[in-house]
N, C-alpha and C positions, 0 to 999 in steps of 0.2 A: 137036323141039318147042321152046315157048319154055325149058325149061331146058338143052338144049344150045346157044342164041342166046347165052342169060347167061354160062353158062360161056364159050362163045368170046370173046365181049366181057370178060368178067372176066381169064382169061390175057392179050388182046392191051393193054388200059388198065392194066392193075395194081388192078384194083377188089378187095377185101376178098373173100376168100373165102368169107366167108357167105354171098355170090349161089351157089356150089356146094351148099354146106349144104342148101340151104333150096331150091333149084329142082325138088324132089321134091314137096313139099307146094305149090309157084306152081302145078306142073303137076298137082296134083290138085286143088289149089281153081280154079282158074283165075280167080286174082284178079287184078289189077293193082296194083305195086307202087308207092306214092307218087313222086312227083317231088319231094315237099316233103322236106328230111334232117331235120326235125323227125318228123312222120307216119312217113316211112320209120321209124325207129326201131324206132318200135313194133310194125310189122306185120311186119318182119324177127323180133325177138323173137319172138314168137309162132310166127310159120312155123317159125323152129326149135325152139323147144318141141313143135309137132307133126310135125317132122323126124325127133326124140329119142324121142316118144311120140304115133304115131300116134292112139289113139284120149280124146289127154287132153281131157275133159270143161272144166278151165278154160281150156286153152290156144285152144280154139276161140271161149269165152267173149272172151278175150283180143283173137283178129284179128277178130272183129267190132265190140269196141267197138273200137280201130284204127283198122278201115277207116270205121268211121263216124265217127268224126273225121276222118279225111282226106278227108271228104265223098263215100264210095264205099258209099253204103247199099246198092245193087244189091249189088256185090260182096260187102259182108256177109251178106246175107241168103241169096244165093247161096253162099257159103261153108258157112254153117251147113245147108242141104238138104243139100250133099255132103258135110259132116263125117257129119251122120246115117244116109246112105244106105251110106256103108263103113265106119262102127262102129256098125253091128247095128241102128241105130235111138236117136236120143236124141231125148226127147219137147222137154227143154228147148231145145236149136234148132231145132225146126220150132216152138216158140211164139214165141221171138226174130226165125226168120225171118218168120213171118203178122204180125208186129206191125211190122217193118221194111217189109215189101212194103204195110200197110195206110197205113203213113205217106207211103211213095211213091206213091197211089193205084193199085196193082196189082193189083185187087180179083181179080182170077183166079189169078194167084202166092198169095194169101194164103189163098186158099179151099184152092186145092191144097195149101198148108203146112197148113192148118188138119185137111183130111183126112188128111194122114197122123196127124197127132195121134191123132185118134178112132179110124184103125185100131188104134194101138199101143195107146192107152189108150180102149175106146170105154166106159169109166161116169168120167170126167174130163170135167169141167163145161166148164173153159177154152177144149178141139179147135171145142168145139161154138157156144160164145159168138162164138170169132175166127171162125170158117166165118160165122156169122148175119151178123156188122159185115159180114164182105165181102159177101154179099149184098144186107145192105141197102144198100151205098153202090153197089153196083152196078146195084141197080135190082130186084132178082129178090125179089117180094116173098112168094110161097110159101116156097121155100125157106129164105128170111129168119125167116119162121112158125119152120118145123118146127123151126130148129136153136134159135133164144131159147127156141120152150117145150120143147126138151130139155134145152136148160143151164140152165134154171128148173127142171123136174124134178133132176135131178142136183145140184145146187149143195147144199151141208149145211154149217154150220145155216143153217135158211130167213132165221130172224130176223139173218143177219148178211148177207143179199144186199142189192146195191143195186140202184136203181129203172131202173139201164139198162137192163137185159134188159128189165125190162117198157115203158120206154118203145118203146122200139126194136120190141118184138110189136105194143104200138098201134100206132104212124107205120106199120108194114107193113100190122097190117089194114086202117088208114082206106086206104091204097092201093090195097088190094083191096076198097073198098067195100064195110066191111063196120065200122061206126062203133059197132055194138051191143056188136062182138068186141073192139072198141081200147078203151073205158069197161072193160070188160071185165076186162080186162090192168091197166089202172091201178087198180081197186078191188080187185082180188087181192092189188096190192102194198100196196096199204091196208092189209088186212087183214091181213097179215104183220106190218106193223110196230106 
């Protein structure tokens, strides 16, 4: 794979043996290493942090903001699913990754990162808000319903929610032709605040 590519290149150039270090965690993240020696840096760093400690919570923290500087937001976001998926489940990169993948409009990556949220934690308001945005920017405008008035239900305290969720339930009902329902949604959060 590409960590025994590295390695042979590494031996034949004289390249720093951190490319050895660290081509256990390329080959599990399957990221792409910057070209820039500034960016490289940092995601070097990090990879061996999770080289040294596979399931460290800020070191994944680490090669995402990294690679999202070196303008490799796929890679990050994709980073953080597989950090999550073999250390047992981390709720806060699959909310990293749904918010990475919503910025890149990849409204089906973020739904899917959004889902695993809510299995891991299904009464967390958040799985359920990021799953809605993707829906709603995707078009799906049921779905978009159910999940806003679930993380409207679940959100506490009411009085500290903001009016996104509820705009976001209207724009979806009036899409579903149903304009009684989206008034609706905006007078609830009236009434909250």
């Amino acid at each position: 794979g590409l960590a025994a590519l590295l390695s042979a290149a590494s031996a034949q150039v004289g390249l720093d043996p951190v490319w050895q270090r660290v081509s256990p965690a390329i080959d599990r993240f399957e990221v792409a290493v910057p070209l820039n020696p500034l960016r490289r840096a940092a995601v070097l760093e990090a990879l061996e942090e999770l080289t040294r400690e596979r399931c460290d919570q800020a070191a994944i923290v680490n090669l995402g903001k990294a690679l999202q500087a070196a303008g490799q937001r796929r890679d990050a976001a994709n980073a953080h699913i597989r950090f999550s998926a073999t250390c047992g489940g981390h709720s806060e990169s699959l909310q990293i990754a749904a918010n990475i993948f919503l910025t890149i409009a990849d409204f089906e990556r973020a739904a899917e990162a959004a889902t695993a949220m809510t299995a891991m934690e299904p009464l967390n308001d958040n799985g359920y808000f990021l799953r809605a945005v993707a829906y709603d920017r995707s078009g799906q405008a049921r779905k978009a319903v159910d999940d806003y008035t679930t993380a409207i239900e679940l959100f506490t305290p009411k009085h500290l929610i903001a009016d996104v969720s509820f705009v976001g339930l209207a724009r979806n009902y009036e899409r579903m032709g149903q304009p009684c329902d989206a008034a609706a949604a905006i007078e609830s959060w009236v009434a909250i605040k």
